[in-house]
N, C-alpha and C positions, 0 to 999 in steps of 0.2 A: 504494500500500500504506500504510493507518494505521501511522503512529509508536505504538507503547506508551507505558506512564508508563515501564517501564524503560530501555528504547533513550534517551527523552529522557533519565535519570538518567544513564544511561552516557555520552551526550554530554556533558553539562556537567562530566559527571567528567572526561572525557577533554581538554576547553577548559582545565578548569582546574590539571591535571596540566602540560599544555604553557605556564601563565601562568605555572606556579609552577618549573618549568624553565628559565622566559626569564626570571625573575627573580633566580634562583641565577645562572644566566649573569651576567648582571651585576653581581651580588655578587662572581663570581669575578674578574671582568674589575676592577671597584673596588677592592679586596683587592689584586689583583698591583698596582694601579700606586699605591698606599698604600706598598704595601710598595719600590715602586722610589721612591717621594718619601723614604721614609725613611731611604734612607741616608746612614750616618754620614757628616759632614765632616771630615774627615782632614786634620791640617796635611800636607806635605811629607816633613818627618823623620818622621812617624807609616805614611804611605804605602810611604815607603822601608822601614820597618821588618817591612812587613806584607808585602813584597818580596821581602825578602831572610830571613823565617822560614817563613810562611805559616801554622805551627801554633804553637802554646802547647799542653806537658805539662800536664795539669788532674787533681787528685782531690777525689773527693770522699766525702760521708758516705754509705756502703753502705746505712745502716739508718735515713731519715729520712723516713719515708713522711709525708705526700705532697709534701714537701719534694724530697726527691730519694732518690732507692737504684739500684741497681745489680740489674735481672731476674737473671730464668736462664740470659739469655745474657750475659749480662756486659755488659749496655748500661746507659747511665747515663740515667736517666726522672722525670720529675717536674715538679714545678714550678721550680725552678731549671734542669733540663734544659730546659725549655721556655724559658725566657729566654736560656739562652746561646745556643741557637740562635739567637734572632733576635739576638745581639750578635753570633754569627758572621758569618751571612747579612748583617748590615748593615755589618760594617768588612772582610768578605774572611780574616778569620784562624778558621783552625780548629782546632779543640782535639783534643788527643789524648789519650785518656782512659789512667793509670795503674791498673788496678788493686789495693786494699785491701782485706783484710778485714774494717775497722774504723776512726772515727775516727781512734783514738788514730794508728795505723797512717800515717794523709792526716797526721796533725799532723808526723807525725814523717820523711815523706818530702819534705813540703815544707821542713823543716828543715834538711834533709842535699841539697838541690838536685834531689830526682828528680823535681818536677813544681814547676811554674812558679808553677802557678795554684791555689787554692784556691779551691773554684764558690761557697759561701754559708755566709757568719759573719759573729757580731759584732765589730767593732771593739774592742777591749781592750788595754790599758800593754804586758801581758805580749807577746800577739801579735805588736803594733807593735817588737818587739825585731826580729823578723825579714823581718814582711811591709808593705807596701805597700796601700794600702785604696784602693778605687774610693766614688767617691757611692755612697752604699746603693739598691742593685737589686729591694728589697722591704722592708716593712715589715708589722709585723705584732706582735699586743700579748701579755705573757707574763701566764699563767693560772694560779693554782692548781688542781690536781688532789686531790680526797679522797673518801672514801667520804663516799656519800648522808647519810650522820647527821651528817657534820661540819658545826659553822655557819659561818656567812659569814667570810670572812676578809677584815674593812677596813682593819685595822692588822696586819704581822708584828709590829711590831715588840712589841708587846701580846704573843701569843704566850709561851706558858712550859712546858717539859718537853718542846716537840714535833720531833719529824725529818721531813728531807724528804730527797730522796733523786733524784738526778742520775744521766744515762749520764757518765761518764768525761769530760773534757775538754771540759765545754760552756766558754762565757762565761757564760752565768746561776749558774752552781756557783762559778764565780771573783767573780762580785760579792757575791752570798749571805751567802759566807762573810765577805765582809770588810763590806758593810751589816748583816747580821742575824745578829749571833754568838748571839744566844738562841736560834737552830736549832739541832740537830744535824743536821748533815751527812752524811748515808752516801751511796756513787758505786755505781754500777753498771758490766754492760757496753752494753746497750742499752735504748731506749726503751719495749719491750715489757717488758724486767725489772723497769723501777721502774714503769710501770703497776701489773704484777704485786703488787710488794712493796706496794704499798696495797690493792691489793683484799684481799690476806692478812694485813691490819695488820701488815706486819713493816715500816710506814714510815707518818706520819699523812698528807704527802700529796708532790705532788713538782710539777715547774713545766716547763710546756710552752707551746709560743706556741699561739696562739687557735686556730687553722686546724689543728695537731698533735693537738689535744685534741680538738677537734669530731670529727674526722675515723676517733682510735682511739677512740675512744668510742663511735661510731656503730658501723662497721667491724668491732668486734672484740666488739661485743655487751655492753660492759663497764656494766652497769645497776646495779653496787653502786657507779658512782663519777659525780662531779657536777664541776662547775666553781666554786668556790667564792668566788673573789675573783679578780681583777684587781692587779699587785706596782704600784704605785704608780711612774712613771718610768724603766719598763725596759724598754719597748719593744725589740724584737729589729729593728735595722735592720742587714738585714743586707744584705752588703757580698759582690765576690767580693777575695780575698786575691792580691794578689800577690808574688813576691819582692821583697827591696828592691834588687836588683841589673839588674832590668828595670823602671824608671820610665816607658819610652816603652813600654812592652805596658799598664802601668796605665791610661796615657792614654789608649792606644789604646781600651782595654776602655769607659775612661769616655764616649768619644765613641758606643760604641756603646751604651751602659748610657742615654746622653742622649735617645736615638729611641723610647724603649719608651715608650707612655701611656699613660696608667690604664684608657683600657679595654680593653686590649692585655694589661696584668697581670690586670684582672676575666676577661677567657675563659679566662686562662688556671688561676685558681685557679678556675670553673664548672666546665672540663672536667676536670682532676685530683682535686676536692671534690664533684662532682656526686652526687646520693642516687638510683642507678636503680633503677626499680620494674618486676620482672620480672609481666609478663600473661600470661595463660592465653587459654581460648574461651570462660570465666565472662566475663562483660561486664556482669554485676550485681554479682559482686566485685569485680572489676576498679571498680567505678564506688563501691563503698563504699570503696574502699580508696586510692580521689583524694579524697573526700569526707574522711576523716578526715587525709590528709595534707597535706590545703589547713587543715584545722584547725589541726592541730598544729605547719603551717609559720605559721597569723596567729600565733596567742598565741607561739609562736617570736618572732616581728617584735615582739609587743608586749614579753615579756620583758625583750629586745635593746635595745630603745629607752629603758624605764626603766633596767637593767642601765648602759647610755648614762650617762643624766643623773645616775645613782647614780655613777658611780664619776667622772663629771666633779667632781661637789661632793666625792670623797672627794684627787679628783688634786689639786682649787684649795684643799681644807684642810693637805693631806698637804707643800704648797709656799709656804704663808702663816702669820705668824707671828701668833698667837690671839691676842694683845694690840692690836700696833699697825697687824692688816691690811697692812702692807706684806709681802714675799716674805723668809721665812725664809732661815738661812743653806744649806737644801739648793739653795734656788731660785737663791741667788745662785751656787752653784759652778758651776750646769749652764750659765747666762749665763754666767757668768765666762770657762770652758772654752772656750765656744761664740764668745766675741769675742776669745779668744787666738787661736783657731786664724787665725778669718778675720783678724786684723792681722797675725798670723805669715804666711800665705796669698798675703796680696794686699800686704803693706806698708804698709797702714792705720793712721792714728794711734791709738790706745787706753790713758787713763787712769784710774787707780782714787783714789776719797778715801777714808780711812778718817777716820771721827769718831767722837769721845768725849766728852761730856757733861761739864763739867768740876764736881768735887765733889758727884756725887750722890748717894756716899752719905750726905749732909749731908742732903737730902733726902729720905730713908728714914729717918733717925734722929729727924732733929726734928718734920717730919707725918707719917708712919706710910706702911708698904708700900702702904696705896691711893692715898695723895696722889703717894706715888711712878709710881705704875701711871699715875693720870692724867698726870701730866708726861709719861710715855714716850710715850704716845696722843698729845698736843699736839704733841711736840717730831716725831714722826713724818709727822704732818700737815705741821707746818712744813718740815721739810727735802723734803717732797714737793713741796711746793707751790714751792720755791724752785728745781727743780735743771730743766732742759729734760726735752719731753715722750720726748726720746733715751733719754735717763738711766733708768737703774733704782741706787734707793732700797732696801735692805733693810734687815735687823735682822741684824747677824754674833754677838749676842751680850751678852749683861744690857745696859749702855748706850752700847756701841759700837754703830756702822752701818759699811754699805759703802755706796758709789755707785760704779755702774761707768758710764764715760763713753764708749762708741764716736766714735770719727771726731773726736777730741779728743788734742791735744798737750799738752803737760806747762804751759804758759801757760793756757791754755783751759781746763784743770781748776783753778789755782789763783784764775783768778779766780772759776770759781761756786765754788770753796769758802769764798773770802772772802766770795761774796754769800749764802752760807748762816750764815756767822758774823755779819754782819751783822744780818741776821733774826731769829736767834737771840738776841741780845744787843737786838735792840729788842722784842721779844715780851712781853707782859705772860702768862707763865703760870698768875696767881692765887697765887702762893705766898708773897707779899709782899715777895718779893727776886727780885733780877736773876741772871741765869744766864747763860754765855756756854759754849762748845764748842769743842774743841783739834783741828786737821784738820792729816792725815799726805796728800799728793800723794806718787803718783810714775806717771809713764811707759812705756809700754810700749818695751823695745829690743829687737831682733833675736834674741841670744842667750839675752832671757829665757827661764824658764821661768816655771809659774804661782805656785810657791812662793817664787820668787827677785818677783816682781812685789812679791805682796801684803807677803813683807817687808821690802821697802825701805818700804813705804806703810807698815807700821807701826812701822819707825825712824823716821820722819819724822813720825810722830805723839807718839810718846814724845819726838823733839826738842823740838816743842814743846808738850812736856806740862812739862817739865823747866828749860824757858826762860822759864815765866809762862802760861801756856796761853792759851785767846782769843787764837791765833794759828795763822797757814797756815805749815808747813817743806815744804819740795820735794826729797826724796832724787832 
């Protein structure tokens, strides 16, 4: 009996149904034992602890789509549900979900001890009063929100007369206020209120992370409202919360928080973010309607990609001091922060110099504010070029500097700060006289803090500001 063209069609359909089935098979079989290599390694005390509890009380945010919420059954879903899972699955502890009917609600039952665990926040002073923070478990960049007519927003702090508007108890609301007081600040009770209140100008815009905004924007049909800028260094890394009275669950959490990677977090924000495109038995709509979405997803990529390189040059402006190219004093605090912790952390050595320029406004007075500006430009270069490729150089301020020194004891900083003085004082600036610079050392100990560090470094400057300057004190 002759084969048809169909029967052949149907066999190769049916070859390649069973390819694509023994290929899944595999996939599945690769996946499970992915997922058995992954598990977490557990000290002893962490193992015992996952023993003798088995669960951690958890809340979390009801209303933070696609972040995480709470359905109609009262199940916890999202994207952070999706991670905890696999931190359960991977350390053996499992979470027992509290229900809230809000934020504020989670903020305030972790407070009082009725859940252990807090599933995803930022890190913050205030927070740290009560909780315990893991390595940040996602990352992800915060956006302005405004209606389509607003322009770009490169700089807040530019901004003059305008409100933005918060749900209740973020951490972006808490730095806001205290970075960009030229806001006005109004709070909300949820994510879709302050949407709201910009679509209806009763707010000019409000700040959501990248993936929040894409996501109710798309979602919720909101076509009067745009992504406007990018907040310059506030990236939302967020973290899950624990109490501080459970250090060995933070651990534990950490150890499972360590197995996740990156393309474990990419499925997982595909499946939660994904745009599905419902079809018909039209297959000529159906085909214009891939056609325009393959469009509109390129110039998407391309937007994306300048969007990129635009707000990189606005991050590297937004953290560099326009004068002398070196790292402003914002850049230097987030270093600063960032080498306390790890010497606090690990017991790393870590010193700061603070320098001062000695009589420059002698220098401004008698060659004029641009002869002045060159000197800063030179003397910035110089102290650059003097201090190890470790080191970071700023500008803290008219002609003060910082240098902060990792993996550096209080001897080790004094001597490059001598060798910066040296330099200094043999440098020919053009200005027909010689100039030398006064340097404050001190140390990092145990019980510093950051404001107890940097002011002994500037006691120790003004000592020898006061003693003859062109010289190194070491508080």
């Amino acid at each position: 009996m002759a084969i048809t063209g169909t029967q052949r069609f149907q066999g190769v359909q049916q070859g390649c149904i069973a390819l694509l089935m023994g290929c899944l098979l595999v996939a599945v079989l690769l996946l499970a034992s992915a997922a058995a290599w992954a598990m977490a390694e557990l000290t002893p005390e962490q193992r015992a602890y996952v023993a003798a509890h088995k669960t951690a009380t958890l809340c979390v945010d009801p209303d933070w789509v696609p972040f995480e919420s709470l359905n109609s059954r009262g199940e916890h879903e999202g994207i952070a549900a999706d991670l905890l899972q696999l931190v359960a699955e991977r350390t053996g502890l499992a979470f027992a979900l509290v229900p809230t009917k809000d934020w504020d609600e989670s903020l305030a039952a972790s407070k009082e001890g009725r859940c252990q665990v807090l599933s995803f926040l930022n890190e913050t002073p205030l927070r740290k009063e009560w909780l315990l923070f893991t390595d940040p478990i996602f990352n992800d960049s915060n956006v302005f929100i405004t209606r389509v007519e607003h322009g770009f927003i490169d700089d807040p702090a530019s901004l003059t007369g305008e409100s933005i508007v918060f749900p209740r108890g973020t951490s972006m609301e808490e730095r806001v206020r205290s970075e960009y007081p030229n806001l006005t600040i109004l709070t909300t009770g949820s994510e879709g209120e302050a949407l709201d209140m910009v679509e209806d100008r009763k707010a000019d815009m409000t700040m959501r992370s990248l993936i929040v905004a894409a996501y109710a924007i798309r979602k919720e049909g909101l076509f009067n409202l745009k992504i406007a800028g990018r907040l310059p260094n506030f990236a939302n890394n967020l973290r899950v919360g624990v109490v501080k009275s459970e250090p060995v669950l933070r651990d534990v959490l950490n150890a499972g928080i360590q197995t996740i990677t990156p393309q474990e977090r990419g499925q997982i924000v595909n499946r939660r973010v994904a745009i599905n495109v419902q079809t018909g038995t039209d297959k000529a709509l159906a085909l214009k309607v891939s056609i325009v979405f393959a469009v509109v997803l390129g110039l998407g990529f391309i937007w994306n990609y300048k969007l990129k390189k635009y707000n990189a040059e606005l991050t590297r402006l937004s953290q560099t001091d326009l004068l002398t190219d070196l790292p402003n004093r914002r850049r230097l605090m987030t270093a600063f922060e960032a080498e306390l912790e790890r010497a606090r952390r690990y017991g790393r050595p870590f010193s700061v110099i603070m320098l001062d320029i000695d009589h420059f406004k002698a220098v401004n007075d008698a060659l004029g504010h641009l002869a002045g500006d060159r000197f800063l430009i030179g003397f910035a270069r110089l102290v650059r070029d003097s201090i190890r490729h470790t080191d970071m150089a700023g500008r803290w301020g008219g002609e003060e500097f910082l240098v902060l020194c990792p993996e550096t004891g209080r001897d080790q900083a004094a001597h490059l700060a001598g060798r910066v003085l040296a330099a200094v004082a043999a440098h020919d600036f053009g200005t027909g006289r010689a100039h030398t610079v006064s340097a404050g050392v001190s140390a990092f100990e145990s019980e510093d803090t950051g404001d107890a560090l940097l002011s002994r470094a500037d006691d120790a400057l003004y000592k020898s500001k006061q003693t003859g300057r062109n010289r190194v004190s070491v508080l």
